[in-house]
C-alpha positions as CSV (number, residue, x, y, z in Angstrom):
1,X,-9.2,-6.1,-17.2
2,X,-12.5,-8.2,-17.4
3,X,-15.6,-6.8,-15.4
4,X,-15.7,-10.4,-14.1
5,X,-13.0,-9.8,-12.5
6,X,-13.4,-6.3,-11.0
7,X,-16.6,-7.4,-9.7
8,X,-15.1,-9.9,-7.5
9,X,-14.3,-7.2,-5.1
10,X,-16.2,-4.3,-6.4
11,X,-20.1,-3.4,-6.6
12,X,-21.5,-4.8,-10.2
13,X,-23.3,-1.5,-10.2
14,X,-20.2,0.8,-9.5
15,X,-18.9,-0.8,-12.0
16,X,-21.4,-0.9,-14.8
17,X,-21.9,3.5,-13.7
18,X,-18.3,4.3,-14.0
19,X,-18.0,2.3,-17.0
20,X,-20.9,3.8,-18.8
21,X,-20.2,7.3,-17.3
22,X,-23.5,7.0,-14.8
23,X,-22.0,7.7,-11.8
24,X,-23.6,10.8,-10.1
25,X,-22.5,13.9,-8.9
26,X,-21.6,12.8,-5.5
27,X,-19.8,10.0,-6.1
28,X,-17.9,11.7,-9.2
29,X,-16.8,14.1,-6.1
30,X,-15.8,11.9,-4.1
31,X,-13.4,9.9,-6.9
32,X,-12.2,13.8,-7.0
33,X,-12.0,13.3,-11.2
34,X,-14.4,14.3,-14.0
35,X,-15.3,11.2,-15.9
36,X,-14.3,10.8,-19.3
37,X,-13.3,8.0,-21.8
38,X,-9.9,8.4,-21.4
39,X,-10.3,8.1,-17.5
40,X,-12.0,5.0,-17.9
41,X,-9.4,3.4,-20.3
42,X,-6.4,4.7,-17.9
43,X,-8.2,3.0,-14.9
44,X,-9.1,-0.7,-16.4
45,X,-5.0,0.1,-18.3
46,X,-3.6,0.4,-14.1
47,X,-5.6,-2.4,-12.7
48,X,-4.9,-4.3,-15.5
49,X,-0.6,-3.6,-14.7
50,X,-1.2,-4.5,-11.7
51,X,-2.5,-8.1,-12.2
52,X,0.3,-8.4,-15.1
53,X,3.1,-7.5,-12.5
54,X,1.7,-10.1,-10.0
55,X,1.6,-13.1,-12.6
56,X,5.4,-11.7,-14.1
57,X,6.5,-12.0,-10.4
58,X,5.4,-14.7,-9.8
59,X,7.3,-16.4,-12.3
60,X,10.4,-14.2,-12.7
61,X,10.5,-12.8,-9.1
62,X,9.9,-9.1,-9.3
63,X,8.3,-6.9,-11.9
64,X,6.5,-3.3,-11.5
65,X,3.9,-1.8,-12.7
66,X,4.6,2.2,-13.7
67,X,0.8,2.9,-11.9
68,X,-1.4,1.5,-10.0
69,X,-1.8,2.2,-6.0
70,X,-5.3,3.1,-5.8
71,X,-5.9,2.0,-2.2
72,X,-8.7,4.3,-1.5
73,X,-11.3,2.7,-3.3
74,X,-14.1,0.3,-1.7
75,X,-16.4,-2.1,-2.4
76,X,-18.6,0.2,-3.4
77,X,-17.7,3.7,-3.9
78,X,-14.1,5.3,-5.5
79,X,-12.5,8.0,-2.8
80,X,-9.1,10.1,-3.1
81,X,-8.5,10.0,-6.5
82,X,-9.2,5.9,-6.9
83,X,-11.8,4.3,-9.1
84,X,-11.1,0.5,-8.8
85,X,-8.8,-1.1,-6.1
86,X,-6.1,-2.3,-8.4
87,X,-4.6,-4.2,-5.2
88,X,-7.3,-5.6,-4.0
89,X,-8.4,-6.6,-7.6
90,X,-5.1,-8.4,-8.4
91,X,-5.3,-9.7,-4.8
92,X,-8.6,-11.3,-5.1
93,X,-7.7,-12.4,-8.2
94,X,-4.4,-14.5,-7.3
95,X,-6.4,-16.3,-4.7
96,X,-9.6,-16.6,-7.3
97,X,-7.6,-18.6,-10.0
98,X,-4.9,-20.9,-7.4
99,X,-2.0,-19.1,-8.2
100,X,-1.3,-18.1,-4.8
101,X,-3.0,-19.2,-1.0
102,X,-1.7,-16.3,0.8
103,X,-1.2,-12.4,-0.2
104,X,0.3,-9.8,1.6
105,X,-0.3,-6.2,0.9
106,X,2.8,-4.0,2.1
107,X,1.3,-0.6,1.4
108,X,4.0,2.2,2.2
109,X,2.4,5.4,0.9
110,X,2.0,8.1,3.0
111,X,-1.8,7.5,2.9
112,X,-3.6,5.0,4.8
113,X,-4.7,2.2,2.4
114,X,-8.5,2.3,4.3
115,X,-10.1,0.3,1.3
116,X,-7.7,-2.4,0.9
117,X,-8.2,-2.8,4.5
118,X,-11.7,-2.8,4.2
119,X,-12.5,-5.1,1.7
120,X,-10.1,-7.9,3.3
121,X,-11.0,-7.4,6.5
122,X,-13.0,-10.7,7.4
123,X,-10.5,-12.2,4.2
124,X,-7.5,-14.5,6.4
125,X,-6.0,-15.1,2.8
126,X,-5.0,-11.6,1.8
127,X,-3.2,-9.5,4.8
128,X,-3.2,-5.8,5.1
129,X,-0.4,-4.0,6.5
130,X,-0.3,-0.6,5.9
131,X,2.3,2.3,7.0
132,X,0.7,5.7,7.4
133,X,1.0,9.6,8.6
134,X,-1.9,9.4,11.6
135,X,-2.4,12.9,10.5
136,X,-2.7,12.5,6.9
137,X,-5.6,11.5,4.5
138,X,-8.1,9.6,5.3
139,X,-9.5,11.4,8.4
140,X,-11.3,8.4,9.3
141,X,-9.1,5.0,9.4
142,X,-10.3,1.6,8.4
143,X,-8.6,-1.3,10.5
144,X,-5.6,-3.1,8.5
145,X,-4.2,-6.2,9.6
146,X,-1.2,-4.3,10.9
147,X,-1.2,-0.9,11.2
148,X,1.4,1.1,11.8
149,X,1.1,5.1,12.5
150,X,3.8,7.6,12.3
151,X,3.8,11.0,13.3
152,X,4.9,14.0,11.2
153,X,8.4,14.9,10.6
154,X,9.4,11.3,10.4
155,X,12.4,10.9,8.6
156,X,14.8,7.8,7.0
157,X,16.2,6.5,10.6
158,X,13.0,6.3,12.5
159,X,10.9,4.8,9.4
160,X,13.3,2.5,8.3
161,X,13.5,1.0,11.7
162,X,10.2,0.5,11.9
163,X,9.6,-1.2,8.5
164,X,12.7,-3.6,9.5
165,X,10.8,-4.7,12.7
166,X,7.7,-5.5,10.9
167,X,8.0,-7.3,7.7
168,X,10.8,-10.1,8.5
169,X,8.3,-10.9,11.0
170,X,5.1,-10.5,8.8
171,X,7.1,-12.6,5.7
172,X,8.1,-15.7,8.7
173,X,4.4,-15.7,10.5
174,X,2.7,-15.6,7.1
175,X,4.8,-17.1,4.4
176,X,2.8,-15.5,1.7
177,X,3.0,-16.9,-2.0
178,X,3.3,-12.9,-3.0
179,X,3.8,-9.4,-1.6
180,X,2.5,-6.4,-3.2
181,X,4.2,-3.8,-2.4
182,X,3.0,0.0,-2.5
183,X,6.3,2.2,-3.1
184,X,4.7,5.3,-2.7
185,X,6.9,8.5,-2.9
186,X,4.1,11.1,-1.2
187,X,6.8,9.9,2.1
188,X,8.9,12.3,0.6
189,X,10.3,15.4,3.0
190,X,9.7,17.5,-0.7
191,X,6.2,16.4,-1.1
192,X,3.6,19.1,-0.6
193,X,1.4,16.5,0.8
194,X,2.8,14.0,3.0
195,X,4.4,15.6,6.4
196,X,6.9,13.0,6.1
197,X,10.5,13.6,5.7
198,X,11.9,10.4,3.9
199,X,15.2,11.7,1.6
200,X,15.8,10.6,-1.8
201,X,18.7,8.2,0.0
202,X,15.8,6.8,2.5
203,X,13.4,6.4,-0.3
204,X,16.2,4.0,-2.2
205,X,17.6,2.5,1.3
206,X,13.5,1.4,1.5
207,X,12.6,0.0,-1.7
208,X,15.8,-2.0,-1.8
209,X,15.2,-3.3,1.5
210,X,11.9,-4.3,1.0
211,X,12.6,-6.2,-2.5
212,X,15.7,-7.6,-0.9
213,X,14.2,-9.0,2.6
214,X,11.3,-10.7,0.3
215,X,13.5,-12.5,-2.6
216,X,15.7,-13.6,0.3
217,X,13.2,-15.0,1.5
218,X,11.9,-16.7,-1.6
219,X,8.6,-14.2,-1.6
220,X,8.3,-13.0,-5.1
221,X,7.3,-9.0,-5.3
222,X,5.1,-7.3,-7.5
223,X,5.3,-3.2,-6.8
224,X,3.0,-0.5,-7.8
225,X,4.3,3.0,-7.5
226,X,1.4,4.6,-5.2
227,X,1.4,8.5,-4.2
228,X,3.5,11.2,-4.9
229,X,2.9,15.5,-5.2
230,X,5.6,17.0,-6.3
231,X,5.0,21.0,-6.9
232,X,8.0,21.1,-9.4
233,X,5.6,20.6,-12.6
234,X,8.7,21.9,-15.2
């Protein structure tokens, strides 16, 4: 990915320390990764998925990207296990070069996507929406365009019903050019971090509900595949 095109949304000097390994200790702890050369080449690879998937969507429809979901990152600093906002980046980046007037980010992971939601928030061309745990990572919330808490235990009924009353709504109101949707997994009742209980059933029943309620309505979907902890390693 060009660092043109990260530095549209993120600090030219975060980027320039990350890249060249300069970062210091605190913000290397807050990223929660040790920097090496293949971090940096898996980072710029996932951003870099994610703005292919958009521009393949775009034209074909729907297309994934096997990464990317790295919502935690800001402006200025990488948090939770994100370096560069690979959603925001590809977001920015739509609007930057005319391919698309309005973006919608339909961030599902268990986590609060607080950086997205930060760096858009005074943005009326990319909308946040994010469904969260309240309990869960991060401890303090940014303020998405919609934001929609759940407590734990929350299972396939409850959640589905609440993504069905918000994007139908969300797609008519804003008639976005593209969604990006975060599929994240960490909703999972077997994930050791999410207090969620989504089944494998409810985690199918969502995805194809999401991708089906967009191309129905002609909104073409480019997905990243967000958080997920399994402690089955084998």
């Amino acid at each position: 990915v060009p660092t043109e095109v990260l530095e549209r949304v993120h600090d030219a000097g975060f980027v320039r320390a990350f890249l060249d390994g300069t970062l210091d200790a605190t913000a290397v702890r807050r990223i929660g990764l040790p920097h090496s050369p293949q971090l940096v080449r898996r980072t710029l690879l996932e951003v870099e998925g994610t703005r292919v998937a958009a521009q393949t969507a775009l034209s074909e429809g729907l297309a994934c990207n096997c990464g990317g979901g790295t919502h935690h990152s800001f402006h200025d600093h990488g948090s939770g296990f994100t370096i560069f906002n690979d959603l925001a980046v590809t977001a920015r980046d739509l609007v930057h070069s005319g391919a698309a007037r309005k973006v919608v980010v339909f961030d599902l992971d268990v986590h609060q996507g607080d950086g997205t939601a930060k760096i858009f928030e005074h943005d009326p061309q990319v909308v946040t929406v994010s469904f969260h745990c309240r309990s869960n990572f991060p401890f303090q919330k940014q303020r998405s365009d919609v934001d929609v808490e759940l407590e734990d235990g929350v299972g396939d009924r409850e959640y589905l019903q609440k993504v069905a009353q918000v994007l139908p709504r969300l797609l008519h109101e804003h008639k976005p050019d593209i969604l990006l949707y975060d599929a994240g997994v960490d909703v999972h009742l077997d994930d050791r971090l999410g207090n969620l209980s989504l089944s494998d059933q409810g985690l199918f029943d969502r995805d194809l509900y999401v991708m089906r309620c967009c191309l129905a309505m002609g909104v073409p979907v480019a997905t990243v595949i967000g958080g997920g902890y399994d402690a089955d390693h084998s």
